[in-house]
C-alpha positions in Angstrom: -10.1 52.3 -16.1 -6.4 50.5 -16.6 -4.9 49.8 -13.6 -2.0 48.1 -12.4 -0.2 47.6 -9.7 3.1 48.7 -11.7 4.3 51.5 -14.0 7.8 52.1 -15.2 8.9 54.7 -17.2 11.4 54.5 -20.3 14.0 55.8 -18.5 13.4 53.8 -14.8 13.0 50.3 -17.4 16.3 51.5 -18.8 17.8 52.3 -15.2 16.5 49.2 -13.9 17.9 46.9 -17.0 21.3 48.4 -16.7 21.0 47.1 -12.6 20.2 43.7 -13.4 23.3 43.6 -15.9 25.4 45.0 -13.2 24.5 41.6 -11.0 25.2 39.3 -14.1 28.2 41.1 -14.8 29.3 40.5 -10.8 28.2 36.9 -10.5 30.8 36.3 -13.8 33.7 38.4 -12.5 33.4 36.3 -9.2 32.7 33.4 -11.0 35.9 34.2 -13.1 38.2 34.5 -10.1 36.8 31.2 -7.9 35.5 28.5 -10.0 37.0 30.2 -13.4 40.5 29.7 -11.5 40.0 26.1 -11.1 39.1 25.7 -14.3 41.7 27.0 -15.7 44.3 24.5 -13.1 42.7 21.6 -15.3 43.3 23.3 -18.3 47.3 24.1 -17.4 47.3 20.4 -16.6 46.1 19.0 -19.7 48.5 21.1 -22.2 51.3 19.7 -20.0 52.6 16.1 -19.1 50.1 13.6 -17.8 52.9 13.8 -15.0 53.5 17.5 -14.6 52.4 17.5 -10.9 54.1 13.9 -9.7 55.6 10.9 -11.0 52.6 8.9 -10.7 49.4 8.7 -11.8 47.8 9.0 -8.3 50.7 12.1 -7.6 49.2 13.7 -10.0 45.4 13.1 -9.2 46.2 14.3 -6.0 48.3 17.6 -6.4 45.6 18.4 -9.5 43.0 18.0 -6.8 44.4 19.9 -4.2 45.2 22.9 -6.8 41.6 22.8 -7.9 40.2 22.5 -4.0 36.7 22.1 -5.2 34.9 22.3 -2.2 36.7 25.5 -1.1 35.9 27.6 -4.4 32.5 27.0 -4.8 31.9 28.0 -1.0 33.9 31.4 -2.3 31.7 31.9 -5.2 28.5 30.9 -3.7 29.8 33.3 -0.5 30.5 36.2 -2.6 28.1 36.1 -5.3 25.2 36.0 -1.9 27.1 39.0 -0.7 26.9 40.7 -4.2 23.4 39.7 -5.2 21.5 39.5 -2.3 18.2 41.6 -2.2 20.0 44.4 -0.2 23.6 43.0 -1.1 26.2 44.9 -2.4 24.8 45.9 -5.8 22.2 47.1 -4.8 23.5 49.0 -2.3 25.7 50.8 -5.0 22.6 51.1 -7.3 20.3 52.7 -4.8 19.1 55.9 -5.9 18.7 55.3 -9.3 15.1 55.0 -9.9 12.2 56.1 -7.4 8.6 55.1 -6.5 6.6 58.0 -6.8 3.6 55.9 -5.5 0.2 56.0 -6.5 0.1 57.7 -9.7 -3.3 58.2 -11.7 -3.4 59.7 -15.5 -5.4 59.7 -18.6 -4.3 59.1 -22.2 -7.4 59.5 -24.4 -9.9 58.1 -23.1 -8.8 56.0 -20.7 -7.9 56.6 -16.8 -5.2 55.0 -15.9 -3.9 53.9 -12.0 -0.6 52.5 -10.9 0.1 51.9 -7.5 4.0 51.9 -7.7 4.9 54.8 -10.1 9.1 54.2 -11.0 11.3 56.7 -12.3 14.2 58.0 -12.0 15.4 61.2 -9.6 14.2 64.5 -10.7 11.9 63.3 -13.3 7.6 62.1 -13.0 5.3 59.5 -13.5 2.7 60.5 -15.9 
């Protein structure tokens, strides 16, 4: 007898793919609007003057530094891509429903019984 402690159908492995792309997707759109944002202060700075933000070197430093504020964005994006990605979080919240355990599912193909403990699919449709 095969047996496994998973089976996943074609559709719940293609249901199940496009969830896991939805929390890369998230963790780059936050990533894009925290740490992206300071990236993109050192870039303005750079196609300006070395003294855009000051009349000294050290004006500059400092105003460059407290544009970036480091410390403060990766909290944000660390915050918010938890929030997001968390087992429960909110993609998963918003992606709940989209494939099922049907349990314990046994079939035979041929001549071989087969045994799954956690049958996925999606709504309205079997295991085997």
């Amino acid at each position: 007898m095969g047996e496994g402690k998973y089976y996943l159908t074609a559709v719940a492995v293609a249901a199940i793919n496009t969830h896991e792309q939805h929390h890369t997707d998230t963790s780059w759109a936050i990533y894009a609007t925290s740490i992206g944002l300071a990236e993109n202060e050192v870039t303005n700075y750079r196609k300006g003057s070395p003294f855009v933000f000051g009349a000294t070197k050290e004006e500059c430093i400092n105003e460059l530094a407290k544009r970036i504020d480091w410390n403060k964005r990766i909290a944000e994006f660390q915050q918010r891509d938890s929030d997001a990605n968390k087992p429960g979080g909110t993609i998963d919240i918003a992606d709940s429903g989209k494939w099922v355990n049907y349990g314990t599912k046994n079939w035979q193909s041929g001549n071989i019984n087969y045994r799954a403990t956690n049958c996925y699919g999606v709504p309205g449709a079997s295991c085997p």
